[in-house]
PDB file of N, CA, C and O in Angstrom:
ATOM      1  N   UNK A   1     -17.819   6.574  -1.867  1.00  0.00           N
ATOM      2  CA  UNK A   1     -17.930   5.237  -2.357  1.00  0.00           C
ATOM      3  C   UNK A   1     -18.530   5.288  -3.749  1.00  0.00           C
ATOM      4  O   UNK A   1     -19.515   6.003  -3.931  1.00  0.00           O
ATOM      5  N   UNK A   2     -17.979   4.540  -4.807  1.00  0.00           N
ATOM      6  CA  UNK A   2     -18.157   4.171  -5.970  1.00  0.00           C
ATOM      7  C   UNK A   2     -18.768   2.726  -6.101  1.00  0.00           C
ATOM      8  O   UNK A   2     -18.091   1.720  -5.888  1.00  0.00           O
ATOM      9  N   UNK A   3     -20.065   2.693  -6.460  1.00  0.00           N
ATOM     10  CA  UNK A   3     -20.166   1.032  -6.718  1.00  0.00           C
ATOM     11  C   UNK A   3     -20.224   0.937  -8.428  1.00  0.00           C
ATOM     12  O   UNK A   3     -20.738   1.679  -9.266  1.00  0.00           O
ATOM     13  N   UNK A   4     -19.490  -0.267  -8.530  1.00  0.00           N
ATOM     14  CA  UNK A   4     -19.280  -0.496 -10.478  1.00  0.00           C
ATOM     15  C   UNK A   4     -19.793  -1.746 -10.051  1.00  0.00           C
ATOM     16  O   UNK A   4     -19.801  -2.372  -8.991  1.00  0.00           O
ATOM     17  N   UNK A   5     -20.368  -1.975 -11.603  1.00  0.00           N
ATOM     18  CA  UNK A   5     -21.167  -3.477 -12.281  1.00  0.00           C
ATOM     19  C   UNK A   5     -20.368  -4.326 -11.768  1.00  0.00           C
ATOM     20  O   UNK A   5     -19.186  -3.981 -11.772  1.00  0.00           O
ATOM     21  N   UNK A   6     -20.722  -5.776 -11.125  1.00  0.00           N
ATOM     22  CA  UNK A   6     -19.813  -6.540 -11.290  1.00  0.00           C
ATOM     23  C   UNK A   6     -19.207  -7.107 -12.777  1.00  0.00           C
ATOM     24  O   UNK A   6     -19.913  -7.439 -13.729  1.00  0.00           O
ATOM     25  N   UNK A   7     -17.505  -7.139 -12.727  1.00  0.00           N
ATOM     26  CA  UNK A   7     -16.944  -7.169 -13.817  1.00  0.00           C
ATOM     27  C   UNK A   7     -17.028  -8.550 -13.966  1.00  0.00           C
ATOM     28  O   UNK A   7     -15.926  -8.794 -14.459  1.00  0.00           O
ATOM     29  N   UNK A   8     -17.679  -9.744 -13.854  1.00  0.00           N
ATOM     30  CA  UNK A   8     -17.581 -11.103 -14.570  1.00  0.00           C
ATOM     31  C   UNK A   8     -16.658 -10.935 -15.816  1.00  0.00           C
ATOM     32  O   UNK A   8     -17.008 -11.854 -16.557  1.00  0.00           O
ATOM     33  N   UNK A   9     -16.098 -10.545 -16.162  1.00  0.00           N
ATOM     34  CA  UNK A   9     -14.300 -10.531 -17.261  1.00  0.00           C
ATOM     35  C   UNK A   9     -13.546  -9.782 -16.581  1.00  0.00           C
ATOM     36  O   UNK A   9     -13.735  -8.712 -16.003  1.00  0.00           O
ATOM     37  N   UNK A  10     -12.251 -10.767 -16.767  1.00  0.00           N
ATOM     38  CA  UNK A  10     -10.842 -10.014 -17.064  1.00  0.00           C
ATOM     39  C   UNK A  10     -11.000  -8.585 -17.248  1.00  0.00           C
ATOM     40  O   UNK A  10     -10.687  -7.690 -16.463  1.00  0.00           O
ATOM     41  N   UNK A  11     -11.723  -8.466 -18.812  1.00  0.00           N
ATOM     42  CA  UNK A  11     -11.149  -7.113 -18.945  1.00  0.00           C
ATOM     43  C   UNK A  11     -11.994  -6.174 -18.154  1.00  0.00           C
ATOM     44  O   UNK A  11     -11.560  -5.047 -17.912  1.00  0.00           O
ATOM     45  N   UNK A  12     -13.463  -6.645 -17.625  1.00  0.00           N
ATOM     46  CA  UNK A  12     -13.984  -5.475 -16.524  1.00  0.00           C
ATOM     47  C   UNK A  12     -13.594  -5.631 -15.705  1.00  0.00           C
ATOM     48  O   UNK A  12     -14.109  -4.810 -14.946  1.00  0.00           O
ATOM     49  N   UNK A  13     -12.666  -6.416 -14.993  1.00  0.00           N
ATOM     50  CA  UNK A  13     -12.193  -6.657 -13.568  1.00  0.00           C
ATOM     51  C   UNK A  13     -11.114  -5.405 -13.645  1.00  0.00           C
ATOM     52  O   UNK A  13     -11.317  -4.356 -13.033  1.00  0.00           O
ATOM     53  N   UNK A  14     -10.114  -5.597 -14.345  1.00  0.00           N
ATOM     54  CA  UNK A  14      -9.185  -4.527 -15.070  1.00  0.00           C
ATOM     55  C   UNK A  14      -9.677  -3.124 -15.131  1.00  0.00           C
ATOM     56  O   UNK A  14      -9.225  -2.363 -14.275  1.00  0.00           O
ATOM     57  N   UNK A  15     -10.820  -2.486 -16.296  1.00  0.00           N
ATOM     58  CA  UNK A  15     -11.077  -1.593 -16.035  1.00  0.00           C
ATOM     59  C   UNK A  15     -11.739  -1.058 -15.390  1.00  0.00           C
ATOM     60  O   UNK A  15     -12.261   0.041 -15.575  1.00  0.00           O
ATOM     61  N   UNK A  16     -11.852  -1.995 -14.230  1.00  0.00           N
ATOM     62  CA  UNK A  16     -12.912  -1.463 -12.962  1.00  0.00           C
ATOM     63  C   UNK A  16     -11.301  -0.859 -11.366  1.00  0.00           C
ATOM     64  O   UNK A  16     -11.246   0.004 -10.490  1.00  0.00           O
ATOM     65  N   UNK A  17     -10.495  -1.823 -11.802  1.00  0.00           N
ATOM     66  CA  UNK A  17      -9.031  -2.114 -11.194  1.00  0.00           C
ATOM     67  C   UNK A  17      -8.354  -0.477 -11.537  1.00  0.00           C
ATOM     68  O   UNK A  17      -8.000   0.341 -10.688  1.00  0.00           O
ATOM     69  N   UNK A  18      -8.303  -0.290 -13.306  1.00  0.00           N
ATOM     70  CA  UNK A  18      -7.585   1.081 -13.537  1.00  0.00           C
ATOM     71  C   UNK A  18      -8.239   2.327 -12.618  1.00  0.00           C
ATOM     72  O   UNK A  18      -7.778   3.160 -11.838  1.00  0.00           O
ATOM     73  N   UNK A  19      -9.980   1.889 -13.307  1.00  0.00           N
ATOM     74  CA  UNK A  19     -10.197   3.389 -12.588  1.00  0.00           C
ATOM     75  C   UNK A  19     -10.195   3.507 -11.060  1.00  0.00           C
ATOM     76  O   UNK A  19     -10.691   4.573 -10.695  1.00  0.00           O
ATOM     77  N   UNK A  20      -9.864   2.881 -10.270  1.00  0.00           N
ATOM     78  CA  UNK A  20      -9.690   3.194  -8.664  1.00  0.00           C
ATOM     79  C   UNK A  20      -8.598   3.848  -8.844  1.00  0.00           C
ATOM     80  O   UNK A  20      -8.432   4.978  -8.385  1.00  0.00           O
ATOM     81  N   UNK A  21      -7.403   2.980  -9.787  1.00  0.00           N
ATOM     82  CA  UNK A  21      -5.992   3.974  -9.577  1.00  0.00           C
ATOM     83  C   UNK A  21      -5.874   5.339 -10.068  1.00  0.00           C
ATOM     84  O   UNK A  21      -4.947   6.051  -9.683  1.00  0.00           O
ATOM     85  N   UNK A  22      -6.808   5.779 -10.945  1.00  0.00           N
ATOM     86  CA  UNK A  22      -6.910   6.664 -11.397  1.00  0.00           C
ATOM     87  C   UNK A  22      -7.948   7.844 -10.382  1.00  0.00           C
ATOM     88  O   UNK A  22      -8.097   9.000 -10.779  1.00  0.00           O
ATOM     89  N   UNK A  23      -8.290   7.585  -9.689  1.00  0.00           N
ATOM     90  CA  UNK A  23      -9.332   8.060  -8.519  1.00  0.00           C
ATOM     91  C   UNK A  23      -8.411   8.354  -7.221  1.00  0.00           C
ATOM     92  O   UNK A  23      -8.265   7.442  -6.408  1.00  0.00           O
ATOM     93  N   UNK A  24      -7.661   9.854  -6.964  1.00  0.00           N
ATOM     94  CA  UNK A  24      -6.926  10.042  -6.077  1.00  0.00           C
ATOM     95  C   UNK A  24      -7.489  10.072  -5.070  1.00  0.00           C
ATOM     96  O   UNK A  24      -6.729  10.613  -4.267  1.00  0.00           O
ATOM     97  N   UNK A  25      -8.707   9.720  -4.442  1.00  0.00           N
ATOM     98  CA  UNK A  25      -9.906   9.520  -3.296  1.00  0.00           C
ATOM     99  C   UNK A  25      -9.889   8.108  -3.116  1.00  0.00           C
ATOM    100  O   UNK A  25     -10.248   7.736  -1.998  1.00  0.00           O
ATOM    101  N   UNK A  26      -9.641   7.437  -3.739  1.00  0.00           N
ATOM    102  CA  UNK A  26      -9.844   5.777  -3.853  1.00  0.00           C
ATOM    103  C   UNK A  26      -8.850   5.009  -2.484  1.00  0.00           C
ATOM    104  O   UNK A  26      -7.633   4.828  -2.509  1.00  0.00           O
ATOM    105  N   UNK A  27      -9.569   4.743  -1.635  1.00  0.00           N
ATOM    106  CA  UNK A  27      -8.816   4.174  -0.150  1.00  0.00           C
ATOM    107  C   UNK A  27      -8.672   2.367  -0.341  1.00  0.00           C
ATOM    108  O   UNK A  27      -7.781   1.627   0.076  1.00  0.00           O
ATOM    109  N   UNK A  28      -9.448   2.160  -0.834  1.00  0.00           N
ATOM    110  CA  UNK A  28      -9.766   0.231  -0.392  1.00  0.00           C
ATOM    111  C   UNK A  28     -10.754   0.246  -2.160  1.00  0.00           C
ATOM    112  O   UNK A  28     -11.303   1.184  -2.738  1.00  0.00           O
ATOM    113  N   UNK A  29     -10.629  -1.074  -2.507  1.00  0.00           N
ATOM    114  CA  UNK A  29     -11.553  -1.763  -3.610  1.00  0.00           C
ATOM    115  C   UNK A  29     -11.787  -2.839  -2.981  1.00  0.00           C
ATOM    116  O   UNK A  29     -10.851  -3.423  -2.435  1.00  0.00           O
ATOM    117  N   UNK A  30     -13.291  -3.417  -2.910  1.00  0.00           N
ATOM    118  CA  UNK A  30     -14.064  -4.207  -2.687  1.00  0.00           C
ATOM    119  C   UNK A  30     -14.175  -4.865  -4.199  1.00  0.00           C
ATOM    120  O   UNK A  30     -14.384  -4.425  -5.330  1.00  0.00           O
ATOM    121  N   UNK A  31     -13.944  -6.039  -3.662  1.00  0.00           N
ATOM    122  CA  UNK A  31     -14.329  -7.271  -4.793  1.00  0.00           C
ATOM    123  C   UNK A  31     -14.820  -8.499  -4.585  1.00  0.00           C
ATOM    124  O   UNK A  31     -14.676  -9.195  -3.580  1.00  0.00           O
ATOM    125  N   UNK A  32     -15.513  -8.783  -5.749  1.00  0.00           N
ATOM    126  CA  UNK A  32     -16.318 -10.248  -4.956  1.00  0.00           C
ATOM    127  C   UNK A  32     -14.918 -11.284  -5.062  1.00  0.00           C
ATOM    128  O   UNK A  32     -13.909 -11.176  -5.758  1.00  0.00           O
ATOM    129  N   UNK A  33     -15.319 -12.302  -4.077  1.00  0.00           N
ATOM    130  CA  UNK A  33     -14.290 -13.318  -3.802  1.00  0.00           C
ATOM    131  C   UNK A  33     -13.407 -14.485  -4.871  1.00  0.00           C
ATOM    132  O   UNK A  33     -12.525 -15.304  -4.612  1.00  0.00           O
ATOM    133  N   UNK A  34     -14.214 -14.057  -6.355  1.00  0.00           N
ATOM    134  CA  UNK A  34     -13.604 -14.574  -7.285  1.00  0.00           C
ATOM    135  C   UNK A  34     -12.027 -15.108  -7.479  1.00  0.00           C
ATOM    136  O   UNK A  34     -11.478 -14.028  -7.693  1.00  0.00           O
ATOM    137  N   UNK A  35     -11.099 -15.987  -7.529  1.00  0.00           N
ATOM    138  CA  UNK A  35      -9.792 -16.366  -7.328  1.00  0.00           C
ATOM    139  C   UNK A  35      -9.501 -15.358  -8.767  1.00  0.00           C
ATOM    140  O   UNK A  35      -8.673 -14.449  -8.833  1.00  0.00           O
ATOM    141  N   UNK A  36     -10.465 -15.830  -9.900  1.00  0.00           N
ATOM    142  CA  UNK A  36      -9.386 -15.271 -10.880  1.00  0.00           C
ATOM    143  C   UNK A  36      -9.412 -13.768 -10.867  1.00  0.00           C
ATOM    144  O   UNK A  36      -8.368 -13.119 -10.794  1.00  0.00           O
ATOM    145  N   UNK A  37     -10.824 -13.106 -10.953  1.00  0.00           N
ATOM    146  CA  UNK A  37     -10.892 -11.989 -10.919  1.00  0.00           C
ATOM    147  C   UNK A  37     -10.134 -10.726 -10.038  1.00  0.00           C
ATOM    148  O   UNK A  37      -9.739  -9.584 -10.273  1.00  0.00           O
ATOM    149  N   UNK A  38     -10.188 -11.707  -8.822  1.00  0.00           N
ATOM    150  CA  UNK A  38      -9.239 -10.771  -7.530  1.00  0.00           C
ATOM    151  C   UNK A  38      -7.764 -10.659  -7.801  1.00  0.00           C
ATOM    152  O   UNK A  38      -7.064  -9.730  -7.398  1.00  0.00           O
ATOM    153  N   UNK A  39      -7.219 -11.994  -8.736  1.00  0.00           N
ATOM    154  CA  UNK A  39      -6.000 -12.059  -8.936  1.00  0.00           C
ATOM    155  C   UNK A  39      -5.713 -11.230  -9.600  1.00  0.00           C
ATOM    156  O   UNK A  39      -4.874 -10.513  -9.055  1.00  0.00           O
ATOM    157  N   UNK A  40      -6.017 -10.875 -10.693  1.00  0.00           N
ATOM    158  CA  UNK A  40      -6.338 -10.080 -11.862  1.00  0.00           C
ATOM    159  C   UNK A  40      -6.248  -8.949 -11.785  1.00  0.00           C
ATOM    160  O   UNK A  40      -5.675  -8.341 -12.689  1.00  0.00           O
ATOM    161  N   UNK A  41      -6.726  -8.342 -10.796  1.00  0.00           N
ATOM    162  CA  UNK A  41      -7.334  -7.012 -10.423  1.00  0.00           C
ATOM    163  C   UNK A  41      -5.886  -6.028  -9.628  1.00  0.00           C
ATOM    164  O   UNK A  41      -5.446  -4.880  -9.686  1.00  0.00           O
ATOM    165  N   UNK A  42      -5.467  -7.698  -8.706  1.00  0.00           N
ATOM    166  CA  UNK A  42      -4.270  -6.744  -7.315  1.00  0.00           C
ATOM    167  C   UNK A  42      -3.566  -6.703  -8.094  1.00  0.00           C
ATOM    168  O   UNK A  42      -3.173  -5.545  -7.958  1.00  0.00           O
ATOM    169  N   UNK A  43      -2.904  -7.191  -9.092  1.00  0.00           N
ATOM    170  CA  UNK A  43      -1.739  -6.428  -9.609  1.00  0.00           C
ATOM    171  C   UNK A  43      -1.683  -5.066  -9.825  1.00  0.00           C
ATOM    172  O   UNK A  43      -0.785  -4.253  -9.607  1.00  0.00           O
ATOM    173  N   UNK A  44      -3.074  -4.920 -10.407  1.00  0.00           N
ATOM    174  CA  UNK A  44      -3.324  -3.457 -11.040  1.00  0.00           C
ATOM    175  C   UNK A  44      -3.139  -2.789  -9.807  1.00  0.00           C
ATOM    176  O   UNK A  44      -2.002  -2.364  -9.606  1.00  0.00           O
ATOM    177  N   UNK A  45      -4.121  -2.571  -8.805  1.00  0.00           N
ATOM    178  CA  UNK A  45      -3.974  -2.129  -7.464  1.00  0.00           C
ATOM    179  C   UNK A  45      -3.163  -2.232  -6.701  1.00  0.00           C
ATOM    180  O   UNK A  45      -3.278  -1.404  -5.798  1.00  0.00           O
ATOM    181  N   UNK A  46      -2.084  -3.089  -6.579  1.00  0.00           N
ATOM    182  CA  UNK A  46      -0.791  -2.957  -5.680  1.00  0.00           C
ATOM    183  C   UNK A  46      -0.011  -2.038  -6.207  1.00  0.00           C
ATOM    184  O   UNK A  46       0.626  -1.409  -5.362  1.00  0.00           O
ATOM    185  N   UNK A  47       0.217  -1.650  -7.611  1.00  0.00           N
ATOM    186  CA  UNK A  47       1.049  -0.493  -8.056  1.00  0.00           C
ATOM    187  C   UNK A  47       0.174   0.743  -7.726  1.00  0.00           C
ATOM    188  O   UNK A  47       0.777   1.609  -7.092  1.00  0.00           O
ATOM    189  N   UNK A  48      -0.799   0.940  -7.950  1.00  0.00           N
ATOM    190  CA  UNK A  48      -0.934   1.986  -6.623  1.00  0.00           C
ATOM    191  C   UNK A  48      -1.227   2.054  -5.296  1.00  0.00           C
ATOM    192  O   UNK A  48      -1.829   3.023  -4.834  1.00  0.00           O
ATOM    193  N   UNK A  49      -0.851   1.081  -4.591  1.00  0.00           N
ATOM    194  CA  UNK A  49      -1.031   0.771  -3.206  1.00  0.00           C
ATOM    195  C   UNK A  49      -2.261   1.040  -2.398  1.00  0.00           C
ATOM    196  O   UNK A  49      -2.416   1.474  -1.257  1.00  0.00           O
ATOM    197  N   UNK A  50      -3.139   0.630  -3.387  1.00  0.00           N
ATOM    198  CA  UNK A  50      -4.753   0.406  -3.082  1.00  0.00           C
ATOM    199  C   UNK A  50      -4.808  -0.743  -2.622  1.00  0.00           C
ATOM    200  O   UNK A  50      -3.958  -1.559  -2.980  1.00  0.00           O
ATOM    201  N   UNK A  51      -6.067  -1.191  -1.490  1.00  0.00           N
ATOM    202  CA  UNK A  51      -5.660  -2.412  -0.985  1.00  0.00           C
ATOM    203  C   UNK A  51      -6.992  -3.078  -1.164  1.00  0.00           C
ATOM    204  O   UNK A  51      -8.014  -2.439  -0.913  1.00  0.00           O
ATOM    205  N   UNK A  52      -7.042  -4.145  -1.523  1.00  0.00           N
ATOM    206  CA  UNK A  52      -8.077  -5.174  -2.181  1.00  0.00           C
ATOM    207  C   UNK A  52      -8.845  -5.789  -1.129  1.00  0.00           C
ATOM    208  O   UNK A  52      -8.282  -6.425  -0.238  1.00  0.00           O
ATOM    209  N   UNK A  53     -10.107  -5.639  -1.174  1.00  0.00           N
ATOM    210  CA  UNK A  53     -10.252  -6.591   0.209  1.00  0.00           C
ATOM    211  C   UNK A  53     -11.742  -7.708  -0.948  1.00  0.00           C
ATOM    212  O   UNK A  53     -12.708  -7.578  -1.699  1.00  0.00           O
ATOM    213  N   UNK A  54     -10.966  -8.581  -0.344  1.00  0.00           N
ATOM    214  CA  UNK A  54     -12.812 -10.333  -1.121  1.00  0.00           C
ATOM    215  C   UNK A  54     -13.029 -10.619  -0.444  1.00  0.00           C
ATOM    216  O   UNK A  54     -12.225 -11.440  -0.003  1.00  0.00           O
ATOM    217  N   UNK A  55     -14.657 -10.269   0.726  1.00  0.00           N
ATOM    218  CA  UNK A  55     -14.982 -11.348   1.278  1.00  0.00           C
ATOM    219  C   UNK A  55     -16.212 -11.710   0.982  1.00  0.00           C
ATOM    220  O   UNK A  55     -16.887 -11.116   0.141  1.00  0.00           O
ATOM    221  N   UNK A  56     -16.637 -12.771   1.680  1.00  0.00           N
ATOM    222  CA  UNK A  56     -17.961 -13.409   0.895  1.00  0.00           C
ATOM    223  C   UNK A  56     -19.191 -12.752   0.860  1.00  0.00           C
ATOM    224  O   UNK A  56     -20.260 -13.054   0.328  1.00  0.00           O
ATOM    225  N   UNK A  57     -18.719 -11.478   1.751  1.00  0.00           N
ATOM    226  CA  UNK A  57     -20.170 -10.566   1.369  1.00  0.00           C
ATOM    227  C   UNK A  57     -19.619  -8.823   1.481  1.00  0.00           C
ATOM    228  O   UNK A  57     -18.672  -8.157   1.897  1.00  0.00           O
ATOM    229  N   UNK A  58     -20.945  -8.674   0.794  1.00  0.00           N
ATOM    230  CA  UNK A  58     -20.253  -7.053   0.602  1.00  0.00           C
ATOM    231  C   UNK A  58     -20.341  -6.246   1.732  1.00  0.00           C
ATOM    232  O   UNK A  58     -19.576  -5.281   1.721  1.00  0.00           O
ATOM    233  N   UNK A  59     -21.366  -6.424   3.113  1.00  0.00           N
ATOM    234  CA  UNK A  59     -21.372  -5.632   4.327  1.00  0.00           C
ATOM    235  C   UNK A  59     -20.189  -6.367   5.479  1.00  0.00           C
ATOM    236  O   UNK A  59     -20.064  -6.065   6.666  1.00  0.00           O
ATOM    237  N   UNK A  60     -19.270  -7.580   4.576  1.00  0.00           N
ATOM    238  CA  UNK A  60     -18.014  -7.793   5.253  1.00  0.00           C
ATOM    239  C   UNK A  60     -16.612  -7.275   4.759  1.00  0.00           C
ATOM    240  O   UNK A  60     -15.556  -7.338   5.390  1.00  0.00           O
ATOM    241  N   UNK A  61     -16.765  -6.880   3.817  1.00  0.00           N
ATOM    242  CA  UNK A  61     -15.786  -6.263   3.176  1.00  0.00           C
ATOM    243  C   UNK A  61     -16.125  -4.968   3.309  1.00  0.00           C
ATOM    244  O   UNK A  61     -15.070  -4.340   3.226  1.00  0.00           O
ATOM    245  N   UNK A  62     -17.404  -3.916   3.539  1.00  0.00           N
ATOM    246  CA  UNK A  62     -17.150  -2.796   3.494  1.00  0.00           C
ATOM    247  C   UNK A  62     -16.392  -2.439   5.234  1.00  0.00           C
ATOM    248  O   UNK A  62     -15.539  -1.672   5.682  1.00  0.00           O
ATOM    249  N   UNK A  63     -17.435  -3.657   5.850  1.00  0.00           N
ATOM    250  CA  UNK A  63     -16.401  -3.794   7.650  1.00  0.00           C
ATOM    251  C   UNK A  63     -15.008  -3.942   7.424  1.00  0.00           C
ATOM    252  O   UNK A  63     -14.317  -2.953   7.666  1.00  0.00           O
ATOM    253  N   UNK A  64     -14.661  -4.582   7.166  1.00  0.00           N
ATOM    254  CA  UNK A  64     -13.314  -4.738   7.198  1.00  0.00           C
ATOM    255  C   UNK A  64     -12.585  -3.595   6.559  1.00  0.00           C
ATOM    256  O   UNK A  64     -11.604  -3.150   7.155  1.00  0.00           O
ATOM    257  N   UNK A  65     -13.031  -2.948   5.161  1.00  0.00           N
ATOM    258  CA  UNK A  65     -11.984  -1.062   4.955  1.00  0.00           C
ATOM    259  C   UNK A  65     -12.225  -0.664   5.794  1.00  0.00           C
ATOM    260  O   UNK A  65     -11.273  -0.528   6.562  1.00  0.00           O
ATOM    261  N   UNK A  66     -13.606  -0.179   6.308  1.00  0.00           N
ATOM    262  CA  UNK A  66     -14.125   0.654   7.487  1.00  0.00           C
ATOM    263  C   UNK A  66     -12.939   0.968   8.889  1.00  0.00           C
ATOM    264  O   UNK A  66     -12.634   2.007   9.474  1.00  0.00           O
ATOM    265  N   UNK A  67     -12.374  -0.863   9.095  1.00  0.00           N
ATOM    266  CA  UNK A  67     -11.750  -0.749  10.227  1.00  0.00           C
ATOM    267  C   UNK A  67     -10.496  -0.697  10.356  1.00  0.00           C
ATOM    268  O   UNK A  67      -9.813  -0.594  11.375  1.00  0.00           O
ATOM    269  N   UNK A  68     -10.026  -0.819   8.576  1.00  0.00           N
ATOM    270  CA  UNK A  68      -8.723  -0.662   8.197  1.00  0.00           C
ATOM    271  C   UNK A  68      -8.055   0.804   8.006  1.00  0.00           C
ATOM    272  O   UNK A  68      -6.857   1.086   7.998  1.00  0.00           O
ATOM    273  N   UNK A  69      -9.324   1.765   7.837  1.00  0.00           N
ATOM    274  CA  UNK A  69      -9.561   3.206   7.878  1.00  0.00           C
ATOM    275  C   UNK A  69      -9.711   3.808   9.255  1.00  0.00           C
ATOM    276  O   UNK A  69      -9.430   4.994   9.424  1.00  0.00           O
ATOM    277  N   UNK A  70     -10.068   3.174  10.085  1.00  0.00           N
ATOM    278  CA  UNK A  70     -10.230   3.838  11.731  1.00  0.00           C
ATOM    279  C   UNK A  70      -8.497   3.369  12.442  1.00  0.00           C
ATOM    280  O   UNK A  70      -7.830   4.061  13.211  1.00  0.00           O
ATOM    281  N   UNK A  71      -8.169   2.141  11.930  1.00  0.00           N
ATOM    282  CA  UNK A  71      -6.745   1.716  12.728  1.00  0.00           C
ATOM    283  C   UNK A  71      -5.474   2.647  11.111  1.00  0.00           C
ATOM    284  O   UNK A  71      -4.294   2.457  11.409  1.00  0.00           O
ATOM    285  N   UNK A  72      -5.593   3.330   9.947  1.00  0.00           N
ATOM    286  CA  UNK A  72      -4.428   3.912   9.476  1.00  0.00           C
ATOM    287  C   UNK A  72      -4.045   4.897  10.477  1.00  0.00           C
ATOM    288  O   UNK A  72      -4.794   5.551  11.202  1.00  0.00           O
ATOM    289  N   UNK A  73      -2.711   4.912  10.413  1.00  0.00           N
ATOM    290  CA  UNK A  73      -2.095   6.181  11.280  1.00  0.00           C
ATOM    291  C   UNK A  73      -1.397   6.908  10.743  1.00  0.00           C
ATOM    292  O   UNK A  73      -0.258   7.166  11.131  1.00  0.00           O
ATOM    293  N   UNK A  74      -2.232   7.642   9.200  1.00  0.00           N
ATOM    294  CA  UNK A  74      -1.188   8.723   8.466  1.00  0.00           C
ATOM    295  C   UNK A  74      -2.564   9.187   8.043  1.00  0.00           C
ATOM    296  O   UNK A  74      -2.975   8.311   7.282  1.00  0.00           O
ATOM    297  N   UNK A  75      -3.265   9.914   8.134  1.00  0.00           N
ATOM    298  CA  UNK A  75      -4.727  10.586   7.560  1.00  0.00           C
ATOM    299  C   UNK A  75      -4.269  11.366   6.527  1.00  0.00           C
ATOM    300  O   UNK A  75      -4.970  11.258   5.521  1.00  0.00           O
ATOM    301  N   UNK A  76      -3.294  12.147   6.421  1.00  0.00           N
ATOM    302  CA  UNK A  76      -2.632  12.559   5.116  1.00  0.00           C
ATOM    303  C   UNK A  76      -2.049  11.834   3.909  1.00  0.00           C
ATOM    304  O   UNK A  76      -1.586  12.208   2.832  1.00  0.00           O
ATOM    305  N   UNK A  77      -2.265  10.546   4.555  1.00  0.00           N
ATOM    306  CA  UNK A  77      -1.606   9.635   3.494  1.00  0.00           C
ATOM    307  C   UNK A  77      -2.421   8.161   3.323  1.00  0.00           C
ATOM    308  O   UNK A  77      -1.832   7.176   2.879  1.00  0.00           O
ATOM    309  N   UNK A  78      -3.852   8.123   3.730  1.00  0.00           N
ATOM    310  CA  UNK A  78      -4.796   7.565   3.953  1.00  0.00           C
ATOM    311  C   UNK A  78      -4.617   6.194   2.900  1.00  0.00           C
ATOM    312  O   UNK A  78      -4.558   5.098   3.458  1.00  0.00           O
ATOM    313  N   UNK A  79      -4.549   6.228   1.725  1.00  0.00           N
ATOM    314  CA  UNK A  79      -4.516   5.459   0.494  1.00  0.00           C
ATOM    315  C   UNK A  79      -3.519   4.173   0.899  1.00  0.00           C
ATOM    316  O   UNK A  79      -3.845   2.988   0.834  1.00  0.00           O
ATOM    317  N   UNK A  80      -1.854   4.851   1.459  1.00  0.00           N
ATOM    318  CA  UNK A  80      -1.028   4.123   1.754  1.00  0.00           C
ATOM    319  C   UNK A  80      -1.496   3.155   3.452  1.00  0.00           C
ATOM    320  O   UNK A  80      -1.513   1.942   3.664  1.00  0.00           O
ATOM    321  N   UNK A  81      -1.805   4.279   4.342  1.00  0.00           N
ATOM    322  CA  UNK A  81      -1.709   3.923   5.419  1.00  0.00           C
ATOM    323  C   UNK A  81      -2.705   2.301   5.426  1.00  0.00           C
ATOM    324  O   UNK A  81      -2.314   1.274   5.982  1.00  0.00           O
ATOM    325  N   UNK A  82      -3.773   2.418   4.811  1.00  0.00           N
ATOM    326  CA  UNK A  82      -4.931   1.449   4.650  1.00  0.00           C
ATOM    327  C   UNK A  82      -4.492   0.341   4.129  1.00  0.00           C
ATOM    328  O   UNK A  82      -4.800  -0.831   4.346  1.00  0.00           O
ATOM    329  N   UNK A  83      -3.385   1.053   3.078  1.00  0.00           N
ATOM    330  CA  UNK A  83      -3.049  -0.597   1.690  1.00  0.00           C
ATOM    331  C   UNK A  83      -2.146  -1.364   3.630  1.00  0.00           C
ATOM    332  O   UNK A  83      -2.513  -2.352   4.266  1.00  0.00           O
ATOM    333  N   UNK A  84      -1.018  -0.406   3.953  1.00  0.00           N
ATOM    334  CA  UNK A  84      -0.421  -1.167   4.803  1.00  0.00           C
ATOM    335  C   UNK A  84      -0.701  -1.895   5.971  1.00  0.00           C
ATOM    336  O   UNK A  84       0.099  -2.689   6.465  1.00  0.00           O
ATOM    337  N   UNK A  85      -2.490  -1.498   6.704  1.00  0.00           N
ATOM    338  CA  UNK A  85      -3.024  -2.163   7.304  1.00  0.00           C
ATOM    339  C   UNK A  85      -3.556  -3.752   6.885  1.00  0.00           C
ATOM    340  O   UNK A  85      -3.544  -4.831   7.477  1.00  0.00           O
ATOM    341  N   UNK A  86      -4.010  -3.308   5.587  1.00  0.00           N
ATOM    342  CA  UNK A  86      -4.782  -4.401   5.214  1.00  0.00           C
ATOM    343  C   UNK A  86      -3.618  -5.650   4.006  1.00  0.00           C
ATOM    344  O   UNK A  86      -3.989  -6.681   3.445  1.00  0.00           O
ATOM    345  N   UNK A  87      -2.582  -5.162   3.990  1.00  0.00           N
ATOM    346  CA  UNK A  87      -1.691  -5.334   3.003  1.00  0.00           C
ATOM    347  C   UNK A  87      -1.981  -6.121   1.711  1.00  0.00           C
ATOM    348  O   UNK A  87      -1.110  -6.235   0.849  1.00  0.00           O
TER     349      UNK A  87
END
């Protein structure tokens, strides 16, 4: 786990967005529940089929990868299997 600043901008939402894709370890990004910021962000992350999770708190969103990571059924392919749980 990586925790980054919250990006309050576009452009840190973005380069907080690149570097997960750039992080071949990177399973799930946690983001605060922001409309614009989250919007902002999944584009970046759906092209690498990283899967976004906003909920209103951060020990509900780390639950929710957690369980999106115990139900993938490709451990070799962990990144995908997770985006497709959590889509």
């Amino acid at each position: 786990m990586i925790c980054l600043d919250n990006p309050g901008t576009l452009a840190a939402a973005g380069a907080n967005a690149r570097r997960a894709t750039e992080d071949s370890s990177t399973v799930g990004f946690l983001i605060e529940p922001d409309p614009t910021l989250a919007s902002f962000s999944r584009s970046i992350l759906d092209a690498a089929d990283i899967a976004q999770v906003a909920n209103r708190s951060g020990q509900a969103s780390m639950a929710t990868l957690l369980d999106a990571i115990r139900r993938a059924d490709d451990p070799d392919s962990l990144r995908e299997s997770v985006y497709s749980v959590l889509g």
